[in-house]
PASEBA-1860 file (N, C-alpha, C; in nm, 3 decimals):
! residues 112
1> XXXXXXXX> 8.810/17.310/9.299/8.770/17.275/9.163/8.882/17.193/9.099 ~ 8.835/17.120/9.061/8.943/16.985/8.991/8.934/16.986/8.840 ~ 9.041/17.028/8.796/9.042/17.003/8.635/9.044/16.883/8.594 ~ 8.991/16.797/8.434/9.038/16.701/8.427/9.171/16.704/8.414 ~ 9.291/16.754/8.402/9.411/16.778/8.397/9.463/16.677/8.543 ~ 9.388/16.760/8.636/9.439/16.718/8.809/9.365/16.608/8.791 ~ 9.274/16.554/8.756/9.196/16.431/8.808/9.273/16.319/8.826 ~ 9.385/16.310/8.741/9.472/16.164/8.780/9.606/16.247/8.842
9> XXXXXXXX> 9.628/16.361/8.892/9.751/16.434/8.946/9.814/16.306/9.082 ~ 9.889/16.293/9.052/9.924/16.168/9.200/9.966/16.241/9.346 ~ 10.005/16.353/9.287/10.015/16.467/9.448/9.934/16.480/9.500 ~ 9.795/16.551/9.416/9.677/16.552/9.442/9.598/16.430/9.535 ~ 9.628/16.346/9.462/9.561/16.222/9.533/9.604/16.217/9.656 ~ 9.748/16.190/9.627/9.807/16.100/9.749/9.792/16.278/9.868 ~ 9.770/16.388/9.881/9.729/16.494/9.959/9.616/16.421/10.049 ~ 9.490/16.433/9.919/9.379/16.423/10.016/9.374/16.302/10.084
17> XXXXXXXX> 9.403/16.183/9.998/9.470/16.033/10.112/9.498/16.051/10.225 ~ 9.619/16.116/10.236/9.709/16.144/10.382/9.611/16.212/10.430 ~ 9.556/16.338/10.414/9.488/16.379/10.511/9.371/16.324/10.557 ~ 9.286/16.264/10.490/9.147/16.162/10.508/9.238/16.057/10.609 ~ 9.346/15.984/10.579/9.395/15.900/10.681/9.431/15.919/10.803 ~ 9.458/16.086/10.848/9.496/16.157/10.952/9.374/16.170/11.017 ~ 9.261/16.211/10.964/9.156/16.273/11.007/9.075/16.070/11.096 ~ 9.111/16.023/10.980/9.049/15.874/11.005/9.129/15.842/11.136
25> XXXXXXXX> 9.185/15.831/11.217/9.297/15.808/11.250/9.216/15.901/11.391 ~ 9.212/15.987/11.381/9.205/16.107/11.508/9.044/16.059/11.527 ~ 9.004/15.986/11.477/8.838/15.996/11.467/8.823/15.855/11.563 ~ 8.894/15.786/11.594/8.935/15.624/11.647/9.027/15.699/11.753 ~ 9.098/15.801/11.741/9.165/15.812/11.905/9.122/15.944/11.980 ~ 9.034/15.998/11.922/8.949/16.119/11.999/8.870/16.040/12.106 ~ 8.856/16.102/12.209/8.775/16.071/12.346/8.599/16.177/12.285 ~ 8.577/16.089/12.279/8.414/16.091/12.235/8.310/16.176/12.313
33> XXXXXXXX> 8.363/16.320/12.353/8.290/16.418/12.386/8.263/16.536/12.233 ~ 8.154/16.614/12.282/8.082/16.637/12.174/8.173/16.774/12.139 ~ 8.284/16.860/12.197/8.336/16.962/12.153/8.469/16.868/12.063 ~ 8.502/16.763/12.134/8.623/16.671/12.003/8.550/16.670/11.882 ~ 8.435/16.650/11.905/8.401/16.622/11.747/8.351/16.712/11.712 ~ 8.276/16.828/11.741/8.275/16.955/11.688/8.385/16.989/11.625 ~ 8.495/16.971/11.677/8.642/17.015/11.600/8.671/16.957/11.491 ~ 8.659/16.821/11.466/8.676/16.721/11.396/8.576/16.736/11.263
41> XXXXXXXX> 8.469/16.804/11.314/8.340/16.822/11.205/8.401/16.935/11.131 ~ 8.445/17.056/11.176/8.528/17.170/11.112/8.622/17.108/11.011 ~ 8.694/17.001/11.039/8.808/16.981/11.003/8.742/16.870/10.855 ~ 8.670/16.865/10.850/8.582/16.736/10.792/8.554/16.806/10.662 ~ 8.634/16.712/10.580/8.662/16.770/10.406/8.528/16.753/10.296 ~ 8.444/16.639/10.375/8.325/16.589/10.330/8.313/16.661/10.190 ~ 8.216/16.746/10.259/8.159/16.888/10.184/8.225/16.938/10.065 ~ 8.358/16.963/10.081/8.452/17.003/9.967/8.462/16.813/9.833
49> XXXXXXXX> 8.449/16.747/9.928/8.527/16.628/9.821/8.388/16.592/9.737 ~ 8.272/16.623/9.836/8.125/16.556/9.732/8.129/16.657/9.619 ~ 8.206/16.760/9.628/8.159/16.862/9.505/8.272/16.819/9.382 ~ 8.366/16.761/9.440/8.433/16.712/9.310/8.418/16.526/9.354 ~ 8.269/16.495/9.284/8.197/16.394/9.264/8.329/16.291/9.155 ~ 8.358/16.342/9.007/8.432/16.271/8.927/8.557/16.218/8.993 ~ 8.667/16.276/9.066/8.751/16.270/9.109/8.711/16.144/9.231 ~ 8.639/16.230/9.327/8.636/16.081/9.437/8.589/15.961/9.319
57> XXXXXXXX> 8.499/15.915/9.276/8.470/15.845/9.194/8.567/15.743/9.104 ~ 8.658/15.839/9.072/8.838/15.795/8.964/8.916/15.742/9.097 ~ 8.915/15.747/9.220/8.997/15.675/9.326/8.935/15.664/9.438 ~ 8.892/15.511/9.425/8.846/15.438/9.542/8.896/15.425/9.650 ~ 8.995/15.440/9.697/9.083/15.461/9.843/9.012/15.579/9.897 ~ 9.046/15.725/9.754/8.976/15.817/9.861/8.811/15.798/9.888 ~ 8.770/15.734/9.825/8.621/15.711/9.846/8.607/15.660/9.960 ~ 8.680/15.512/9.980/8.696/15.439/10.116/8.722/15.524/10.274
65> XXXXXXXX> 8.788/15.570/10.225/8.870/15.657/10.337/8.770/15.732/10.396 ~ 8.706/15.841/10.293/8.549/15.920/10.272/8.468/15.851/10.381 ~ 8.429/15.716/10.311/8.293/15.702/10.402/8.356/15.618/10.574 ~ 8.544/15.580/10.537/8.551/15.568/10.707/8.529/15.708/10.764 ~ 8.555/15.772/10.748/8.579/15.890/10.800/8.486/15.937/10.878 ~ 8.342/15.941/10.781/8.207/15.992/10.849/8.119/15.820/10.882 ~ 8.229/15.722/10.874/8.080/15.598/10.962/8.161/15.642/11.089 ~ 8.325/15.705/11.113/8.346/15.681/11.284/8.305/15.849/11.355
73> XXXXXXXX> 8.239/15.882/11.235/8.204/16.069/11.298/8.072/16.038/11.328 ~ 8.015/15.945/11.294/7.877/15.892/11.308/7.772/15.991/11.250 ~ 7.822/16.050/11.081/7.770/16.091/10.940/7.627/16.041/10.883 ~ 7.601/15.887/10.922/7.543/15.860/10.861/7.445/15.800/10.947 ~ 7.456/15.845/11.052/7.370/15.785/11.168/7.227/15.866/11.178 ~ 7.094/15.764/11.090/7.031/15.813/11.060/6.863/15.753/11.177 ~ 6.905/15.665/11.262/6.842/15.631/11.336/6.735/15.720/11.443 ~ 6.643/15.612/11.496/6.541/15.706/11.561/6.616/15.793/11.667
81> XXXXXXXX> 6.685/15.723/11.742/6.752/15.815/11.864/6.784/15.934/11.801 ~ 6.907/15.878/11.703/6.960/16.040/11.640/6.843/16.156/11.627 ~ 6.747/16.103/11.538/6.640/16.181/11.469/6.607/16.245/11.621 ~ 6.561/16.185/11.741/6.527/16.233/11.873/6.594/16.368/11.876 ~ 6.742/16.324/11.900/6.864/16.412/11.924/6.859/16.579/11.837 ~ 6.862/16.535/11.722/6.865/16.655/11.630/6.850/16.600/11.486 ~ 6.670/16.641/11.458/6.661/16.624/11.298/6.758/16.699/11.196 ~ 6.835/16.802/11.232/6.915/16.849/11.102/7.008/16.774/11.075
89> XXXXXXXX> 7.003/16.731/11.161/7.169/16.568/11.173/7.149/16.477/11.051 ~ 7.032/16.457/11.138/6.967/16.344/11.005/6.941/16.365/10.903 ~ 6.855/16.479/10.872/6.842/16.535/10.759/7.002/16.567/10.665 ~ 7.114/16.564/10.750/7.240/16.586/10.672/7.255/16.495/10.619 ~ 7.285/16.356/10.671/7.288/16.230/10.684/7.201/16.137/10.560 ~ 7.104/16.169/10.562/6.999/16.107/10.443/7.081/16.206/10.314 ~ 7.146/16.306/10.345/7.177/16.347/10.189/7.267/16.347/10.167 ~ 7.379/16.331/10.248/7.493/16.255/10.263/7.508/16.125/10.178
97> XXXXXXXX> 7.421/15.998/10.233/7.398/15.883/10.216/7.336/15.839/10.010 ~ 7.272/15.984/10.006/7.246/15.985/9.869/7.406/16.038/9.763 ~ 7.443/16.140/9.821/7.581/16.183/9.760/7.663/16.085/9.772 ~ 7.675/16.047/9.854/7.791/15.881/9.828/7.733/15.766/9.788 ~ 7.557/15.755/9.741/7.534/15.690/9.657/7.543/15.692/9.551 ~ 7.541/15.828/9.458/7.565/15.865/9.325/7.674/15.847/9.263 ~ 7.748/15.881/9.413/7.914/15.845/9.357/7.935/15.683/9.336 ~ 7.917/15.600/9.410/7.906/15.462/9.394/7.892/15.475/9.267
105> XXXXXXXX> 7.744/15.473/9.219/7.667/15.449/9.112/7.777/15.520/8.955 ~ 7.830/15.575/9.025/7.881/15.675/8.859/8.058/15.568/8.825 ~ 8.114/15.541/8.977/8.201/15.419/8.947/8.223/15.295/8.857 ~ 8.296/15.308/8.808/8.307/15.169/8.714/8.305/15.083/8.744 ~ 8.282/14.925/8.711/8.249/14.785/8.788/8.393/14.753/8.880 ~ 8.506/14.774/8.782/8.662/14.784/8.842/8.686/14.845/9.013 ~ 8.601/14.956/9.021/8.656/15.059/9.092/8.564/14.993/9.222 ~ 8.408/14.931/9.177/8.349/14.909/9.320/8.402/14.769/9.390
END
């Protein structure tokens, strides 16, 4: 939970930065079997950062970082194969794709 107090905290920021950049980072040098990224999905802040919507929103890096993170976890991979593979995927994915649309949308012209 993010106070407006923390919303411009620069520790704060620059935290989840580094770690979104670590995670970004391991997601480009993981060997692309499905228990690496099971691990990687655990480790995957997603979930926690869409709930503090204002905050990602106030810093576009971490936003950036955000959606590298899940295009190289393949988050948003909403295609027929996938859908083949496993509809809950997709089904994550389509609401995913809406949560980081809202956030877009709530951004200031500056920030997109």
């Amino acid at each position: 939970d993010v106070t407006a107090r923390d919303i411009d905290d620069p520790a704060l920021t620059h935290g989840i930065a580094a770690t979104l950049r670590t995670l970004v980072i391991a997601t480009f040098r993981t060997p692309r079997t499905r228990v690496m990224f099971q691990i990687l999905r655990r480790f995957n802040p997603t979930s926690a950062l869409m709930e503090m919507k204002t905050f990602v929103a106030r810093h576009e890096y971490v936003f950036v970082l955000l959606l590298q993170l899940n295009v190289n976890m393949g988050s948003f991979d909403v295609s027929r194969e996938a859908m083949a593979e496993n509809v809950e995927d997709v089904y994550r994915g389509f609401t995913l794709l809406q949560e980081v649309a809202s956030i877009y949308a709530s951004m200031d012209d500056e920030r997109k």
